[in-house]
C-alpha positions as semicolon CSV with decimal commas, in nm:
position;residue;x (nm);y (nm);z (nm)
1;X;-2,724;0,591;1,430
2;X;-2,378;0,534;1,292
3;X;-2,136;0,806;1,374
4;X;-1,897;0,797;1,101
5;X;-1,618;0,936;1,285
6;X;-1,465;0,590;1,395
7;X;-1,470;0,454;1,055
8;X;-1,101;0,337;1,059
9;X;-1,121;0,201;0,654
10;X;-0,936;0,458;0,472
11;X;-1,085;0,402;0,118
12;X;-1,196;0,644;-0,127
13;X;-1,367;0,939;0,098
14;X;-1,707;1,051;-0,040
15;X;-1,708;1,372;-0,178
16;X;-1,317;1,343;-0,254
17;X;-1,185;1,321;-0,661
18;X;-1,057;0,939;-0,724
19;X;-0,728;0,897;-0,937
20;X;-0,639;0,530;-1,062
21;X;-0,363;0,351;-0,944
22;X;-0,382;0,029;-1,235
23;X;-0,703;-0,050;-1,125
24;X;-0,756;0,066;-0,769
25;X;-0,918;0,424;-0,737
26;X;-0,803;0,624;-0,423
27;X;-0,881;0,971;-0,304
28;X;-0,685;1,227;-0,222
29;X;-0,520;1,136;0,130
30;X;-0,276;0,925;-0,019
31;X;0,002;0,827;0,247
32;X;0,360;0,869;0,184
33;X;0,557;0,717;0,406
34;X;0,797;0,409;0,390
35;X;0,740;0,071;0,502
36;X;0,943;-0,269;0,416
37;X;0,831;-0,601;0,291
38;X;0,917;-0,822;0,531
39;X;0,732;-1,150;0,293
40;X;0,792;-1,189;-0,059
41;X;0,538;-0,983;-0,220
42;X;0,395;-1,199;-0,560
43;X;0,152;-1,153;-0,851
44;X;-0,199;-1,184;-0,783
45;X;-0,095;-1,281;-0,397
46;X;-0,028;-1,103;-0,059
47;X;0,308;-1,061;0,117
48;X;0,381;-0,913;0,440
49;X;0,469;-0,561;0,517
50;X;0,641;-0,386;0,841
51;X;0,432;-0,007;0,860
52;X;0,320;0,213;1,148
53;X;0,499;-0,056;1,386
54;X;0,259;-0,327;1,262
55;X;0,246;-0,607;1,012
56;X;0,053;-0,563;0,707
57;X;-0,113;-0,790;0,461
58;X;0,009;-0,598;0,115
59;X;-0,019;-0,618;-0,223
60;X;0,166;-0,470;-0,511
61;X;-0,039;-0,229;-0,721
62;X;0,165;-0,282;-1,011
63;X;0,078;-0,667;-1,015
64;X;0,466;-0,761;-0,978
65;X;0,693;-0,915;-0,782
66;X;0,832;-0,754;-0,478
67;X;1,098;-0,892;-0,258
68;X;1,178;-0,893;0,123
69;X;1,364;-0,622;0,233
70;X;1,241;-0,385;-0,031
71;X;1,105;-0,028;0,046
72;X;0,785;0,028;-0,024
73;X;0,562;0,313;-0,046
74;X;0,221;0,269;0,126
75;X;-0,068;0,402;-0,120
76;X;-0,352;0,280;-0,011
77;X;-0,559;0,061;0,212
78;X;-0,861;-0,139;0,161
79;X;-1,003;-0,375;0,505
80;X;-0,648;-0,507;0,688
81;X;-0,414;-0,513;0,329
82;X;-0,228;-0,229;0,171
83;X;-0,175;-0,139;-0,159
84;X;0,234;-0,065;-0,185
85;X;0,427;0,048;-0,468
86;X;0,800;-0,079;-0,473
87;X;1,018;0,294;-0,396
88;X;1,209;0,391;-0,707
89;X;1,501;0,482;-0,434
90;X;1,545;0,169;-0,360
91;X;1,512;-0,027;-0,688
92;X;1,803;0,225;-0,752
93;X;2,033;0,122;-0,474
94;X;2,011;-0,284;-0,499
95;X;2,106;-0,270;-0,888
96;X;2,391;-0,084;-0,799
C-alpha cells in the first residue's frame, strides 16, 4: 500500500478546484515566492531557475522569452520543472 503522504509532486491535488494558467491547470496551493532565472528562459524550451536554494528546470507559462537575471514568480510544478511567470516588479525596474 502506497501511503500518499511522501508524494513530493505538487500538481493539481484531488479534491482541490483547478484554475488555468494558459494551458496548465493548478490547484489552489499556488506558491508565491521569488526565484531568478539564472538560464535564458525561451519559447517552447527550458531555462534554469535559482529557488528554494536549488536549481530548477523552468518554463515560462506565458510561452515567452525570459532572460537571466529576471525575477520570477514560481506557480507551479510538474516532475523536476517549474512553471514561472516573469514578476511584473521587475519587468518594471529594467525598462526604467
Amino acid at each position: 500500500m502506497t501511503d500518499s503522504r511522501f508524494n513530493t509532486n505538487r500538481g493539481s491535488p484531488i479534491n482541490q478546484p483547478e484554475h488555468n494558467l494558459g494551458g496548465i491547470s493548478q490547484g489552489a496551493d499556488m506558491v508565491s515566492t521569488i526565484a531568478y532565472v539564472i538560464r535564458d528562459i525561451l519559447p517552447n524550451q527550458p531555462g534554469r531557475i535559482h529557488y528554494l536554494a536549488t536549481d530548477w528546470n523552468a518554463l515560462s507559462v506565458n510561452n515567452t522569452h525570459i532572460p537571466t537575471g529576471t525575477k520570477v514568480r514560481p506557480i507551479m510544478r510538474r516532475g523536476n520543472t517549474w512553471y514561472v511567470a516573469a514578476d511584473a516588479e521587475a519587468h518594471t525596474q529594467q525598462a526604467a
